[in-house]
N, C-alpha and C positions, 0 to 999 in steps of 0.2 A: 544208435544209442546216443545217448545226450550224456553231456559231460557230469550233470548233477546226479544221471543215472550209475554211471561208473562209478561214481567217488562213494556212492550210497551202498553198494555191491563191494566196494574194497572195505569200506568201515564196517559191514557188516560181517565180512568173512573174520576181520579183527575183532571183532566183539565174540563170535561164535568161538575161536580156538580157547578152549582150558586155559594151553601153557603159557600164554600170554601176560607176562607182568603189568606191562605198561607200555605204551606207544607215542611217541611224538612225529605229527605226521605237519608236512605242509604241500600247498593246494596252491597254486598261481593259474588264475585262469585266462589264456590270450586269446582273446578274441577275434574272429566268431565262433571257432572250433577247435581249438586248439589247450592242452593243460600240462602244467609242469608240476611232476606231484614226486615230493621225499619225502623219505621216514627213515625212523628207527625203532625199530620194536625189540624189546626188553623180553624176554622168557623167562619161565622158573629157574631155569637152571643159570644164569644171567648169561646165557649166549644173545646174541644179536641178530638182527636182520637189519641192514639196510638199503634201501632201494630208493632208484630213482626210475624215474619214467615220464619220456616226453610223449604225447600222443596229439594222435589229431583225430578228430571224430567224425564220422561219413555219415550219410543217412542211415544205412544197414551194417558196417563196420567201423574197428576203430584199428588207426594202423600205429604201432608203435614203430615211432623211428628213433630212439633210445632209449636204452634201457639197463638195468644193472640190479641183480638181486643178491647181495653179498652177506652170507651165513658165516658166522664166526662163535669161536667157542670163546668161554667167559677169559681168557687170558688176549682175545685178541686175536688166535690163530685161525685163519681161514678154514673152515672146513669145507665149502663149495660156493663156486659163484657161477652164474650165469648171464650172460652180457652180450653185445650183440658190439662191440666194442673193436674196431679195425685191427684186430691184434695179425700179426704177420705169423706168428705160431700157429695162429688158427687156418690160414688162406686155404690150404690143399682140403679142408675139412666140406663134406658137402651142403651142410648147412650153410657155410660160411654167410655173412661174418656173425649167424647165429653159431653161440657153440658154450659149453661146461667146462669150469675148473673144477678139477677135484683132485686132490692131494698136489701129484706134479704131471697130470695131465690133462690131455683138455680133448672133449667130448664133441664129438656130433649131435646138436639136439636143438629144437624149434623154442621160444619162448616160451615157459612155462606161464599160465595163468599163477595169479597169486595165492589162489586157494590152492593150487596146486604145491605152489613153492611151501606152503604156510603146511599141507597136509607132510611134507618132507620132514619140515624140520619137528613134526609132534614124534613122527615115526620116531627119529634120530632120539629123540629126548623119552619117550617109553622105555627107548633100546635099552638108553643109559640107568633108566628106573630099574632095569630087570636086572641089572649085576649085583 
C-alpha cells in the first residue's frame, strides 16, 4: 500500500461516520516510506478521538510502530485507549506491548484498524442516544 493510499482510506472512513463533527488531522510524510499522522476528531456528542500513528509502508504491508487511539468523553474523561506504548502494567499481557485501557484496566488486544476504532465509538454514542 502507498502512503497516499492510506491517508485516502483514513479520510474516507472520517467522511463516512454520521457522528463526526469535525476533525483536525495532520500528515508529515518521511521519506521514502515512512508517515506521521495526528488528529483530533470532534463527535456529536463533543467527545473526542485522538490519535497518533507512526508507520512505515512495505510493498504488501504497513507496520505500525506507534501508535495511540485515545477516546474521551466531552469533560475530558478517558473512556478507552488503545496504544502500543511500553507501559510495564501491560508486560505480563500477551499481546504485549499491544494492549486496552478501559476504565482502570488494561486489556489483551491487537491494534485496532481506524474504522474499527471509529465503528466503537458510534456504537458508544447510539448507546448514549438510546437513554
Amino acid at each position: 500500500m502507498r502512503i497516499k493510499d492510506y491517508l485516502n482510506q483514513l479520510l474516507s472512513s472520517i467522511t463516512k461516520n454520521p457522528y463526526i463533527e469535525s476533525q483536525n488531522l495532520s500528515f508529515e510524510e518521511h521519506p521514502p516510506n515512512a508517515a506521521y499522522i495526528t488528529g483530533t476528531i470532534v463527535f456529536i456528542n463533543s467527545s473526542k478521538l485522538h490519535f497518533k500513528e507512526f508507520i512505515i509502508f512495505k510493498s504488501k504491508s504497513i507496520d505500525f510502530l506507534k501508535y495511540a487511539y485515545n477516546y474521551s468523553d466531552k469533560d475530558a474523561t478517558t473512556i478507552f485507549r488503545y496504544d502500543n506504548a511500553l507501559d510495564p502494567r501491560a508486560r505480563k499481557l500477551s499481546t504485549y506491548p499491544e494492549h486496552k485501557h478501559i476504565s482502570k484496566k488494561i486489556l489483551p488486544v491487537r491494534r485496532p484498524a481506524i474504522e474499527d476504532v471509529l465503528k466503537e465509538i458510534s456504537d458508544f454514542i447510539e448507546q448514549g442516544m438510546k437513554r
